[in-house]
C-alpha positions as CSV (number, residue, x, y, z in Angstrom):
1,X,6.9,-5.5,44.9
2,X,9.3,-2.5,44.3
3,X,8.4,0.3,46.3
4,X,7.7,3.5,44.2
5,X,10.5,5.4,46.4
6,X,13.0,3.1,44.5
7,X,12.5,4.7,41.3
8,X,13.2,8.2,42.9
9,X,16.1,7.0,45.2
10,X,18.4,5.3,41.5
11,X,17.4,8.7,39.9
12,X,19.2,10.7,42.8
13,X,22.3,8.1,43.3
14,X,22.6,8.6,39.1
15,X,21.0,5.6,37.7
16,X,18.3,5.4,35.1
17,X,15.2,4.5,36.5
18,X,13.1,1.4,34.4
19,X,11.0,2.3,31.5
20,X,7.3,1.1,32.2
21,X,6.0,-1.9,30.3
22,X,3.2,0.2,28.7
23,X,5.5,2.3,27.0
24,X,7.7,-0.5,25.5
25,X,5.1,-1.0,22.8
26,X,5.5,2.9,21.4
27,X,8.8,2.9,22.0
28,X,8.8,0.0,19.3
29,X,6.5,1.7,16.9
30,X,8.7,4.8,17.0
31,X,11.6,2.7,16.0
32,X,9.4,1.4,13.2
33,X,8.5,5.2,11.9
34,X,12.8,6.6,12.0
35,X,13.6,4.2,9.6
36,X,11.4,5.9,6.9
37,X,13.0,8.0,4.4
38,X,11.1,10.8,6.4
39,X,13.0,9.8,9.1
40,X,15.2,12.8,9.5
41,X,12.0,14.7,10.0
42,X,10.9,13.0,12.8
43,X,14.3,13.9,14.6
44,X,14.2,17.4,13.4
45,X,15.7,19.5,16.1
46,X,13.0,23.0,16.7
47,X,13.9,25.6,14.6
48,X,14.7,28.9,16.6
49,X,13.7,31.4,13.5
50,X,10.0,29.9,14.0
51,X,10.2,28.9,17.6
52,X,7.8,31.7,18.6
53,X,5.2,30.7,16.2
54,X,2.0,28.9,16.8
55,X,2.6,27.0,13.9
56,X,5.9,25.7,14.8
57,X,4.7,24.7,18.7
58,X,2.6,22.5,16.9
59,X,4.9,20.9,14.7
60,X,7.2,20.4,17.7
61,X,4.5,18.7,18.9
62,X,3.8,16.8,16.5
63,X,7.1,15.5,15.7
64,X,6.8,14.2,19.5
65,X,4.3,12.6,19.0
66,X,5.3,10.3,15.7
67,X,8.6,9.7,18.2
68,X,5.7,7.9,20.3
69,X,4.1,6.1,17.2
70,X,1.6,8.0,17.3
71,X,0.7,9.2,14.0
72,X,-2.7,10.2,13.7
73,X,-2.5,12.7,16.8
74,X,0.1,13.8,15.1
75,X,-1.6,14.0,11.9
76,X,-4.0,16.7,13.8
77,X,-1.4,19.1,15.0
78,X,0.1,19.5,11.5
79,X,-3.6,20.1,9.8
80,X,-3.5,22.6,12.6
81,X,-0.6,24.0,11.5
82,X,-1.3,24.1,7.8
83,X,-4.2,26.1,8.5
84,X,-2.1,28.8,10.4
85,X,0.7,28.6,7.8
86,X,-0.7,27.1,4.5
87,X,2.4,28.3,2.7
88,X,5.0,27.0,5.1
89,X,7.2,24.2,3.3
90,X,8.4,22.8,6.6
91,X,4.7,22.3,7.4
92,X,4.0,20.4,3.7
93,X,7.0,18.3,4.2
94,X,6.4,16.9,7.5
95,X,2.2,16.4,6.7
96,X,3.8,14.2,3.9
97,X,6.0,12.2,6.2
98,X,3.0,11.6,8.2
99,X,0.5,10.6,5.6
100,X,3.7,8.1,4.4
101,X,3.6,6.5,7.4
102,X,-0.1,6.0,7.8
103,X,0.1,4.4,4.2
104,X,-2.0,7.2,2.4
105,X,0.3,7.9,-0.7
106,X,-1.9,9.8,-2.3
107,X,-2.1,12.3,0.4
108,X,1.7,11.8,0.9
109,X,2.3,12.5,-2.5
110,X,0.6,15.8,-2.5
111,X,2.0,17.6,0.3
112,X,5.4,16.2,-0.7
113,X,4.9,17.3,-4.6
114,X,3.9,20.8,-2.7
115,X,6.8,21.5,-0.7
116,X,9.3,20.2,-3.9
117,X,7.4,22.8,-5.9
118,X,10.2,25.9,-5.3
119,X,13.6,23.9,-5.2
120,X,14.9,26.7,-4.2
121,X,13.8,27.2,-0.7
122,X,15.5,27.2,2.2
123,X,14.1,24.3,3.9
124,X,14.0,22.3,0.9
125,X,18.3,23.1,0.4
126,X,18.7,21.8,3.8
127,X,16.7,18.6,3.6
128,X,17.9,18.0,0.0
129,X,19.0,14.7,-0.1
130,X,16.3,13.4,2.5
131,X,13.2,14.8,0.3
132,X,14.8,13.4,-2.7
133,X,14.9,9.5,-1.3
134,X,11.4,10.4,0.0
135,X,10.5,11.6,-3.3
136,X,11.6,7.7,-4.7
137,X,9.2,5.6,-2.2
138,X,6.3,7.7,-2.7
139,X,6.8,7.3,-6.3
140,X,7.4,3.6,-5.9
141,X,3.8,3.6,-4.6
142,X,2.2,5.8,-7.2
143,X,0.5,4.6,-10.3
144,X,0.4,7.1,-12.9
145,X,-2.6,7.0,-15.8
146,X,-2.7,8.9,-19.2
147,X,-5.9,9.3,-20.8
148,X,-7.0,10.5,-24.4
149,X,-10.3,10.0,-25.8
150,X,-13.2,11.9,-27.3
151,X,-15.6,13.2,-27.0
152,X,-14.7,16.7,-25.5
153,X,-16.7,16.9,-22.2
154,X,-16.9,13.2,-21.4
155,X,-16.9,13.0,-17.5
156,X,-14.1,10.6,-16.2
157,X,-13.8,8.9,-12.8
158,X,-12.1,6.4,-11.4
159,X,-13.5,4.0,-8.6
160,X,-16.6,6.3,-8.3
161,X,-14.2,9.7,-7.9
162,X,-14.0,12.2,-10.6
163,X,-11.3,12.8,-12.1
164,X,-11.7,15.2,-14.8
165,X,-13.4,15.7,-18.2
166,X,-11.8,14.9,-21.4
167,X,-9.7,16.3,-23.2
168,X,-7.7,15.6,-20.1
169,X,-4.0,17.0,-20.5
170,X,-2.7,15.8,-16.5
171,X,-1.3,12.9,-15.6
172,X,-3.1,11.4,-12.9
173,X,-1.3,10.1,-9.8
174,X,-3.3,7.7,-7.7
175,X,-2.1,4.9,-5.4
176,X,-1.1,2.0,-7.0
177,X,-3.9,-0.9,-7.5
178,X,-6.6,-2.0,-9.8
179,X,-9.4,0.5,-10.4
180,X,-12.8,0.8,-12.6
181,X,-12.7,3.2,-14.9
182,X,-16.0,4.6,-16.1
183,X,-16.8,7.6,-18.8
184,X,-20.0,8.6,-19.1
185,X,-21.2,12.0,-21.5
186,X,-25.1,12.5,-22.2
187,X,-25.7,11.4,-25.7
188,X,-23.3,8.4,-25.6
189,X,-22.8,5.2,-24.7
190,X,-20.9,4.5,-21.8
191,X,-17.6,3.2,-21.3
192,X,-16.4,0.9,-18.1
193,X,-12.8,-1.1,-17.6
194,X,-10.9,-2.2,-15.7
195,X,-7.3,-1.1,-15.0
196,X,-4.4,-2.1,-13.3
197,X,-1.8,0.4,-12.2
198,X,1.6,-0.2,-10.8
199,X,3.6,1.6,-8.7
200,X,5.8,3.7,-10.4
201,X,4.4,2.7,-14.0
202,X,2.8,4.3,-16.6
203,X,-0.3,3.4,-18.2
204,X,-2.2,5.0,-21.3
205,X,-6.3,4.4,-21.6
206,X,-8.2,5.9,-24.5
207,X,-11.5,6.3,-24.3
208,X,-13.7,6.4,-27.3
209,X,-17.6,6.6,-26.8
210,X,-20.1,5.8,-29.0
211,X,-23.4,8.4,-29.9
212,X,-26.8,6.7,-29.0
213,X,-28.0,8.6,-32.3
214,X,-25.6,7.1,-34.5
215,X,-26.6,3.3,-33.3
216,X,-28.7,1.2,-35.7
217,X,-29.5,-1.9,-33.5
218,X,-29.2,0.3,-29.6
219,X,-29.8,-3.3,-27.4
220,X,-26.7,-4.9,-29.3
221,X,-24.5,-1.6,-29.3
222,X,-25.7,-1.5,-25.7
223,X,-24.1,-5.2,-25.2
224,X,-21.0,-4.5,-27.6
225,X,-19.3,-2.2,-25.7
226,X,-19.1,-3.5,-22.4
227,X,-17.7,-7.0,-23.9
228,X,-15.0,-4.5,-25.5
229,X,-14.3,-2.9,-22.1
230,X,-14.6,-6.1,-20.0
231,X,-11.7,-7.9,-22.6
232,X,-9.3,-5.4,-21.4
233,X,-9.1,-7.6,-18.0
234,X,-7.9,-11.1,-20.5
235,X,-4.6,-10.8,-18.8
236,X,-5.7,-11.2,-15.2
237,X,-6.7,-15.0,-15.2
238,X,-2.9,-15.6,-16.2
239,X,-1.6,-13.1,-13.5
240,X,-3.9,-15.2,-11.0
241,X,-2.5,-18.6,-12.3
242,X,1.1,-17.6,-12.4
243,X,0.8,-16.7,-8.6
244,X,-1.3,-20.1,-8.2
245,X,1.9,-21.7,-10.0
246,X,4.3,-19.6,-7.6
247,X,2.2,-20.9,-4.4
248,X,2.2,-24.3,-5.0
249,X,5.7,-24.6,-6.2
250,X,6.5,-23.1,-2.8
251,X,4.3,-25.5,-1.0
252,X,6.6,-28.4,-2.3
253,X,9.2,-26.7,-1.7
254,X,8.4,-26.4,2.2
255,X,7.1,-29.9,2.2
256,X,10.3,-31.0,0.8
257,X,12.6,-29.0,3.3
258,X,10.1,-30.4,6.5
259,X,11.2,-33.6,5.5
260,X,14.5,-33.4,5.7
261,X,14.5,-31.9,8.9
262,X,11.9,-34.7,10.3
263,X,14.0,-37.4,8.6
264,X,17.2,-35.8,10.3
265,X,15.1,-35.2,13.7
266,X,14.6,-39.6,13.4
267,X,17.9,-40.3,13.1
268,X,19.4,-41.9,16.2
269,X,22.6,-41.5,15.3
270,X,23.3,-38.0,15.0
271,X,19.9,-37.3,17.1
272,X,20.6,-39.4,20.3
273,X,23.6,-39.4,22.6
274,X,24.2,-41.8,25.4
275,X,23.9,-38.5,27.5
276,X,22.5,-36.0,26.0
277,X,18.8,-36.3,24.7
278,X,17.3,-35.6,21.3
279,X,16.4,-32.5,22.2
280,X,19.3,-31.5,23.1
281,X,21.1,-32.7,19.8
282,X,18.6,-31.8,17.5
283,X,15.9,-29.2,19.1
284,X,17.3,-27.2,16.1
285,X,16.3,-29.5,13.5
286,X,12.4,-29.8,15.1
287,X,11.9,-25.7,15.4
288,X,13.2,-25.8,11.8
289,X,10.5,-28.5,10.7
290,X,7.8,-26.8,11.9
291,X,8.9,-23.4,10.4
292,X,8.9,-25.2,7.0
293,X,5.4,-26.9,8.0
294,X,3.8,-23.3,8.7
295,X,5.1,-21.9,5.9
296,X,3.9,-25.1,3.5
297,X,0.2,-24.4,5.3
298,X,0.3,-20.8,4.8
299,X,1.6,-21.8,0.7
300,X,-1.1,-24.1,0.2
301,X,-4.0,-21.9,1.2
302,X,-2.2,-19.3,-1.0
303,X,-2.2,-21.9,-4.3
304,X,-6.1,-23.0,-3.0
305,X,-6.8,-19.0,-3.4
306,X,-5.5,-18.1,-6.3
307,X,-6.5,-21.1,-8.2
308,X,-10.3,-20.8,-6.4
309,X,-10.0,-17.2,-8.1
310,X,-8.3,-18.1,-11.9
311,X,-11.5,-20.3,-12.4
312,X,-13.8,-17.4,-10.9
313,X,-12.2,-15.1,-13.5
314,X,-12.8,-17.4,-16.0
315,X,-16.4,-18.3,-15.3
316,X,-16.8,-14.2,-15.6
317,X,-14.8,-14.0,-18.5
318,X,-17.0,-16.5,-20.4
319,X,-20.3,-15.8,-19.1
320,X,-19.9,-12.1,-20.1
321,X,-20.3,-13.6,-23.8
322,X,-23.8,-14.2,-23.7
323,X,-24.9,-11.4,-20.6
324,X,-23.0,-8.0,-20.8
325,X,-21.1,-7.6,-17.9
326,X,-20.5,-3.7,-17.5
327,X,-17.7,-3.8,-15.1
328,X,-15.7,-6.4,-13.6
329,X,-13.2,-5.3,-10.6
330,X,-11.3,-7.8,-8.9
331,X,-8.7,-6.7,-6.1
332,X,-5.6,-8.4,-3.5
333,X,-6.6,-8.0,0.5
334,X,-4.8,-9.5,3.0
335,X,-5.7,-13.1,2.8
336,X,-8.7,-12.5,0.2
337,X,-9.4,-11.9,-3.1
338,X,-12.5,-9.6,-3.8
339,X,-14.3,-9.6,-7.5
340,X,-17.4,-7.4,-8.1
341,X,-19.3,-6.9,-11.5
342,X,-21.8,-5.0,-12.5
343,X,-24.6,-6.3,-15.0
C-alpha cells in the first residue's frame, strides 16, 4: 500500500502526484459538458472589471463547478447571481449554458433569447460567434407553434400549462415533443388535440370553438368535436409503423451480418492454425458476432414495440368512432411508449 508520504515526496522532486479514482468519474463528465457549444463559457477566464462583485464570485464558482460536472450546484450559484444582478448578460448567458446541459431547453432558450436581446453589448461582441452556434442547438431543440382561432378570450394551454388567451399574436417556443392541446371559453364547446412539434419546425393550429347556444342536438355536438380533434393524430399509426418497418429491417440486417461472422468463426481454415488457436485467428470475428447479436436483440424488441403500439393506435383510432375520445396523447420514453386518453 503506498504510503501517503509518497504523494508529498513526487510533488517536492517535481512529479505530478496520481489523481484519485473518485475523481476520474467528474473529470469525465467535465469532458462531456466542454464539448457543448457553451463550451467556451465553461473555460471563461474571471473577468477583472467584475472581479470584486458578489455576483461575479459566484459565477467563478460556478463555472468551477460545471468543470467538475456538476451542474446543478452550479445551477444554484448562477440563480444566486441573477438575483444580485438580474440585468447582467454575462449572468443570462452562462444560466443558459447550464440549463443546456441539464437538457431543459426551454429554460435554456430563455436566458439565451435574454442575453441576445441587445446585440450590441459588450459581452455579447466578445462571445459572438460562441452565442450564435449556441443560438443553432437550442433552436434545433425548440418546437415552435402558431395559433389563430376565435373566439376572442378562449383560454389556451398546452399539456395542462397556460399559454395564453386567444387572439394569440406570439409564437410559442416550447421543447420539442408531442403535446395536448386544449381550449376551453365558458359558453363553448371545448376543443382537445393532439400535436406534434419538432425541433426547429413550425406548426400552425387553429382553433375554432363551437357555442353551446347555437347547438341543436348538444349530446351529438358534444361527440362531434372531439372525433374532429382526435383525427388530427391519423398520421401517427403510419409514423409508428414506418419505425416498426425501420426496426425490423435492421433486425435482419444484424441477423444477417452475425452470420457471417459465425460462419467465418467455423471455418477451419482460416480459423485454425497448426499453432495458433481459434482464438487467436479469429477472436475478432466472435467479439464481432456478438455485437451484431446484441444489436439484432435490442432491433427486435424495438420492431415488437412499435408494432405492439401501431395496433394500440389503431384500436383507439377506431374505437373513438362509436365512444368520444377527448384527448389522445401518445409519447417516445426511453424504451417505452406511453398513450393516455381521456373519455
Amino acid at each position: 500500500m503506498r504510503h501517503p508520504a509518497s504523494t508529498a515526496a513526487e510533488v517536492v522532486r517535481g512529479q505530478p502526484p496520481r489523481r484519485p479514482r473518485k475523481h476520474r468519474l467528474a473529470a469525465c463528465l467535465a469532458v462531456a459538458v466542454l464539448t457543448s457549444p457553451f463550451a467556451a463559457f465553461a473555460r471563461e477566464p474571471a473577468e477583472s472589471e467584475d472581479s470584486t462583485s458578489s455576483a461575479s464570485a459566484l459565477v467563478e464558482r460556478g463555472i468551477a463547478l460545471r468543470r467538475a460536472g456538476d451542474d446543478l450546484g452550479a445551477l444554484e450559484l448562477f440563480q444566486q447571481a441573477e438575483q444580485l444582478e438580474p440585468g447582467s448578460t454575462r449572468v443570462k448567458v452562462h444560466l443558459a449554458a447550464n440549463y443546456q446541459a441539464l437538457g431543459q431547453w426551454e429554460q435554456a432558450d430563455k436566458y439565451l433569447t435574454q442575453a441576445l436581446q441587445d446585440p450590441n453589448d459588450p459581452y455579447v461582441l466578445r462571445h459572438q460567434a460562441t452565442l450564435a452556434s449556441a443560438r443553432e442547438a437550442v433552436d434545433r431543440h425548440i418546437g415552435l407553434l402558431q395559433l389563430s382561432g376565435s373566439p376572442a378570450g378562449t383560454e389556451v394551454r398546452l399539456n395542462g400549462r397556460p399559454i395564453g388567451t386567444l387572439p394569440l399574436a406570439r409564437t410559442v417556443r416550447v421543447a420539442a415533443g408531442i403535446y395536448t392541446l386544449e381550449a376551453h371559453l365558458t359558453g363553448y364547446y371545448p376543443v382537445t388535440r393532439s400535436v406534434a412539434l419538432g425541433g426547429g419546425a413550425l406548426v400552425r393550429e387553429s382553433l375554432e370553438l363551437t357555442p353551446l347556444a347555437g347547438a341543436t342536438r348538444p349530446a351529438a355536438a358534444g361527440r362531434d368535436t372531439p372525433r374532429a380533434a382526435s383525427s388530427q393524430a391519423t398520421w401517427l399509426p403510419w409514423v409508428l409503423g414506418g419505425l416498426a418497418l425501420g426496426a425490423g429491417a435492421a433486425t435482419v440486417g444484424a441477423w444477417a451480418i452475425r452470420e457471417q461472422h459465425a460462419s467465418r468463426w467455423n471455418d477451419d481454415e482460416q480459423c485454425l492454425g497448426p499453432t495458433r488457436t481459434r482464438e487467436q485467428l479469429c477472436g475478432n470475428e466472435i467479439r464481432d458476432g456478438e455485437r451484431a447479436q446484441n444489436v439484432m436483440w435490442i432491433a427486435g424488441s424495438a420492431t415488437a414495440a412499435f408494432a405492439t403500439a401501431t395496433v394500440v393506435t389503431l384500436w383507439f383510432q377506431s374505437d373513438s368512432r362509436e365512444a368520444p375520445l377527448e384527448a389522445l396523447g401518445c409519447g417516445l420514453g426511453i424504451g417505452q411508449l406511453r398513450c393516455a386518453g381521456r373519455f
